[in-house]
N, C-alpha and C positions, 0 to 999 in steps of 0.2 A: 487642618491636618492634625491628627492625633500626635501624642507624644511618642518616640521608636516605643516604648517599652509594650502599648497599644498595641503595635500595629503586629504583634505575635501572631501566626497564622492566618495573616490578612495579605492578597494580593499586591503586593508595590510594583507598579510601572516608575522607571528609571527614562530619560531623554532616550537615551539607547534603545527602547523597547515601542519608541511610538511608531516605527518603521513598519509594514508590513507588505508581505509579498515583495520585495526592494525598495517600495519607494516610499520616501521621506514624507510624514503625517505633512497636512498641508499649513502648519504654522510655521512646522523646519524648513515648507520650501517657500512661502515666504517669506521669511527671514533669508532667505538666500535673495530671493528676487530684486528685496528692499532693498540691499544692501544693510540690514539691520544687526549683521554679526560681524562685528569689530574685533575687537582684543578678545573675545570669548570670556571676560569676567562673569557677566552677568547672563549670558546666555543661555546655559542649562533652567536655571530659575526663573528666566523670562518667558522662556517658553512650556515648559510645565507649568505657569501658572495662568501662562494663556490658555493652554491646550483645557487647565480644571474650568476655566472662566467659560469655552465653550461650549463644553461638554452640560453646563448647569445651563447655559443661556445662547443660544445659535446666533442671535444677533446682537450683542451687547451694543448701549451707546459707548462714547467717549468715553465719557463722565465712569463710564462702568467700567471698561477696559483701565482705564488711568489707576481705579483704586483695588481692579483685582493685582493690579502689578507694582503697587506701590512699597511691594514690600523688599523689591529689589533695585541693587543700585546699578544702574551703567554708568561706568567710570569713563566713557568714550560720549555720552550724552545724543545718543541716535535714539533718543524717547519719542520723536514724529515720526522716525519708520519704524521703530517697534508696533508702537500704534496702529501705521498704515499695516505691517505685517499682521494683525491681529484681525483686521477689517476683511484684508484681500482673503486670509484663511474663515472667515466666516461664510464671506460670499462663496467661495470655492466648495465649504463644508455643504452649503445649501444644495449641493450637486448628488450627496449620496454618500461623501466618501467621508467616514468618521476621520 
């Protein structure tokens, strides 16, 4: 991600913005299914950096999910259903729906 000063006249999607036509992009639903959203500290961040991870790569391994999200913390420690939430939204994405 570029620095803010960069991102001047460049499009920013917000967690808020992955919704379309009402329904929740399929990482935020998901993360509902998992049970993967706790105290909401880490949520916004967890899932925008899922959502960039599959937007570059449709079916990431583990190995690949773990370090596109390593750069945020859950302070609730649900890192095996974020995980899962990241997989189920891959398989789901494979259906058509970004």
């Amino acid at each position: 991600m570029p620095p803010l000063p960069n991102c001047d006249g460049r499009a920013i999607t917000t967690i808020e913005g992955l919704e379309h036509d009402g329904r929740l992009h399929p990482l935020q639903q998901a993360f509902l299914d998992c049970g993967a959203m706790q105290c909401g500290y880490c949520t916004a961040g967890m899932i925008m950096s899922g959502v960039s991870l599959l937007e570059r790569n449709h079916t990431p391994s583990s190995e690949e999910a773990k370090r596109a999200l390593e750069g945020n913390v859950c302070r609730c420690g649900t890192y095996p259903r974020i995980l899962a939430a990241v997989h189920i939204a891959s398989e789901t994405m494979k259906g058509g729906r970004p």
